[in-house]
MARTI-766295 format. One record per residue (C-alpha): y negated, z negated, x. Coordinates in steps of 0.02 Angstrom, whole numbers, padded with zeros to 5 digits, always signed. Example, Ala and Ser with C-alpha at 12.3 -4.5 7.8 and 13.67 -1.06 7.14 Angstrom:
% residues 2
+00225-00390+00615 +00053-00357+00684 
% end
This chain:
% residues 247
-03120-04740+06141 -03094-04749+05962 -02905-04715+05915 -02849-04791+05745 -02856-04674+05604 -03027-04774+05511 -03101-04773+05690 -03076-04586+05704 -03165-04564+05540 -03318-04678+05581 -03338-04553+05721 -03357-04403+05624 -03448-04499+05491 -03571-04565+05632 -03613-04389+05693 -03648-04323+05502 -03756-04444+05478 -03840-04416+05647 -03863-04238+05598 -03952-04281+05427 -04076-04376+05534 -03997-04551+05514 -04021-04682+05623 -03870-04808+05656 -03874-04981+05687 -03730-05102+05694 -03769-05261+05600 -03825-05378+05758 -03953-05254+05795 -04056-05213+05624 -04228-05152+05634 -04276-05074+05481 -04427-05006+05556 -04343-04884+05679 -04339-04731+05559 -04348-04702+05365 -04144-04676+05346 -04051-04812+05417 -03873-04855+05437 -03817-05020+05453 -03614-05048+05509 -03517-05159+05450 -03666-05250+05336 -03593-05424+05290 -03587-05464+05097 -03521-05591+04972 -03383-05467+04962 -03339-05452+05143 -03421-05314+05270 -03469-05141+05226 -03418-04996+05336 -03613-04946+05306 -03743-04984+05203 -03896-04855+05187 -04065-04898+05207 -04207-04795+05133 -04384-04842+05175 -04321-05025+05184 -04231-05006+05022 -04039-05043+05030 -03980-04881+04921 -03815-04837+04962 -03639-04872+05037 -03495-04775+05124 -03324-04846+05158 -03235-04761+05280 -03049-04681+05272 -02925-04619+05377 -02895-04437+05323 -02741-04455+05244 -02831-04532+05109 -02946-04377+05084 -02815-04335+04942 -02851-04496+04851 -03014-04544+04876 -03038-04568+04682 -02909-04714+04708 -03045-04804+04839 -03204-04817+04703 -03183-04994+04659 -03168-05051+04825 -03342-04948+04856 -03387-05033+04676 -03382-05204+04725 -03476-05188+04882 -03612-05097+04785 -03629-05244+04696 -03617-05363+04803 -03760-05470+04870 -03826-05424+05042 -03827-05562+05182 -04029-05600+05199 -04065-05496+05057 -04092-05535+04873 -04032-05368+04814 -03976-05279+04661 -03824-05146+04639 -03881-04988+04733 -03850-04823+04633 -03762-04708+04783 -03579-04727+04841 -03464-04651+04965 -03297-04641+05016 -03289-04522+05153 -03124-04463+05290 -03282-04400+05369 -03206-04222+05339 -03189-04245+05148 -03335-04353+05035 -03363-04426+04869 -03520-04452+04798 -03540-04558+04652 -03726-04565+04574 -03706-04725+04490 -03871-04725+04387 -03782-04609+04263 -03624-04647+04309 -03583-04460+04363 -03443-04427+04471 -03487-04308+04599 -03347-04233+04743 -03427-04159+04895 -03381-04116+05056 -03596-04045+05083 -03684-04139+05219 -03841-04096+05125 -03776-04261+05010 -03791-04392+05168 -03956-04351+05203 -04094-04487+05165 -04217-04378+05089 -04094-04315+04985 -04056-04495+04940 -04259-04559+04920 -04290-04398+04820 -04140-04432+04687 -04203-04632+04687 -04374-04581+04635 -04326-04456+04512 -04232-04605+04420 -04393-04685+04466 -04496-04586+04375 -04372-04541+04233 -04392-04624+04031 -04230-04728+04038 -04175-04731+03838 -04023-04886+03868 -04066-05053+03886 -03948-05061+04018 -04032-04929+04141 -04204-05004+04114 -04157-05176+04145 -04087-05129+04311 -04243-05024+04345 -04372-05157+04327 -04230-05266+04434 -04251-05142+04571 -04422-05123+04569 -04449-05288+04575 -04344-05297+04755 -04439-05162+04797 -04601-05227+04769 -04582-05416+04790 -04474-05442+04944 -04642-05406+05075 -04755-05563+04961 -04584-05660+04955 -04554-05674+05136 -04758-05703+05144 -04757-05843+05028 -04614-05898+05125 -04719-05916+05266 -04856-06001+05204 -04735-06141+05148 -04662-06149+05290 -04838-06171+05393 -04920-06279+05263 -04766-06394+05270 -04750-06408+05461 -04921-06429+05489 -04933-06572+05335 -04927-06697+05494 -04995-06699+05658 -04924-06551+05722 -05055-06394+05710 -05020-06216+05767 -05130-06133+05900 -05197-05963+05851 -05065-05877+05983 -04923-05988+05905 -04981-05920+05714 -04982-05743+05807 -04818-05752+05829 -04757-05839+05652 -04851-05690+05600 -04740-05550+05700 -04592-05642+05654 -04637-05658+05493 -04678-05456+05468 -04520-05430+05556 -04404-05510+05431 -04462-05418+05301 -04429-05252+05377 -04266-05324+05446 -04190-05474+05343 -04163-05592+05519 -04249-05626+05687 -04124-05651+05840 -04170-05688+06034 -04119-05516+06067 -04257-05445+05945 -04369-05509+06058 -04325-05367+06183 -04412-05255+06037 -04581-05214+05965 -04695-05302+05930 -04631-05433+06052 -04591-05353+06187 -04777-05297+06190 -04859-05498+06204 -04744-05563+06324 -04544-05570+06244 -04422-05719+06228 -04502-05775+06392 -04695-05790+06316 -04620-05870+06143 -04519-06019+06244 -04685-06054+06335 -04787-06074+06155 -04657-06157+06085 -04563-06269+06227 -04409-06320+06206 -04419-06323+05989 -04438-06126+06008 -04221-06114+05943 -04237-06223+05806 -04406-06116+05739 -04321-05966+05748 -04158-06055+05653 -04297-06139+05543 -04392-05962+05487 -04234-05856+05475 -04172-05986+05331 -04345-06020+05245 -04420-05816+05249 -04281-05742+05182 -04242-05859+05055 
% end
């Protein structure tokens, strides 16, 4: 059971979120695809790990750092720790700064919207929820930035948005064409399964033998049915395609 004073308020934090229709994942189990709001704990970044990072529709949009409740009274005191994971680069993930922070006690939060750079104090659950999130990231979406600044991060983000899918695709076609340049050539089950692996990092950054216990694998066969395509070279694809796809 959880007992440290940060444990205690991951607790809370976890059931909010599970009430505003979250789904949470810890980082060695990410599958993007499980539900439109995601979770991830304890994301890894160039900056160290993040207590969570929010996922909407696939889109990394958010971050809350956990603290003990003592700190509820100074939470204002905890932004640019939140600020430098915001801005921080993702492990398998070419990101850009997401616009939504949190520090939360999990009984007292702070919102910060930082497309405007408006400081907002909340304690409203209605402010964790991901459509409440999706909805605010498509209003800035659709809004007529007038600063340089704003727009340039705009077309930045939509261009993660957009390009990440025919990244990772390119990515695989590389990756094919280069292995196959010699004698070795891919049976059509073998390229059905570069193919699920390859639609499966882009919803979820990395492919472990675990995953495998998951759709769409567990569906053709599992780990079991990709060692018998692939023999005994079956690690060293998966090591191969989890550097090359998300590159």
């Amino acid at each position: 059971m959880n007992q440290n004073p940060e444990q205690l308020a991951r607790d809370i934090i976890d059931a909010d979120l599970i009430r505003c229709g979250w789904v949470i994942q810890p980082k060695s189990k990410i599958n993007l695809n499980a539900a439109s709001g995601v979770a991830i704990r304890e994301y890894q970044t160039d900056n160290g790990p993040a207590d969570y990072v929010l996922f909407v529709n696939k889109v990394a949009v958010g971050i809350i750092e956990a603290k003990r409740a003592e700190e509820g009274v100074h939470l204002t005191m905890q932004e640019e720790q939140t600020d430098g994971y915001r801005t921080a680069r993702l492990k398998y993930l070419n990101n850009q700064p997401w616009f939504f922070g949190y520090e939360s006690t999990g009984e007292v939060t702070r919102f910060t919207d930082y497309r405007d750079l408006c400081e907002k104090i909340t304690t409203q659950q209605a402010l964790l929820s991901s459509l409440h999130l999706w909805r605010a990231y498509e209003q800035f979406d659709q809004a007529n930035a007038s600063a340089q600044n704003e727009l340039t991060a705009l077309v930045g983000l939509k261009r993660t948005i957009s390009g990440y899918d025919k990244t990772v695709d390119k990515n695989s076609q590389d990756w094919v064409f280069k292995k196959q340049a010699g004698t070795l050539k891919f049976t059509e089950e073998q390229m059905q399964w570069l193919r699920m692996i390859k639609d499966y990092v882009a919803g979820s950054f990395h492919v472990d033998n675990e995953d495998f216990e998951l759709d769409p694998f567990n569906k053709q066969g599992g780990l079991g049915r990709f060692y018998q395509l692939f023999k005994e070279d079956y690690e060293k694809i998966l090591e191969e395609l989890n550097e090359a796809l998300a590159a």
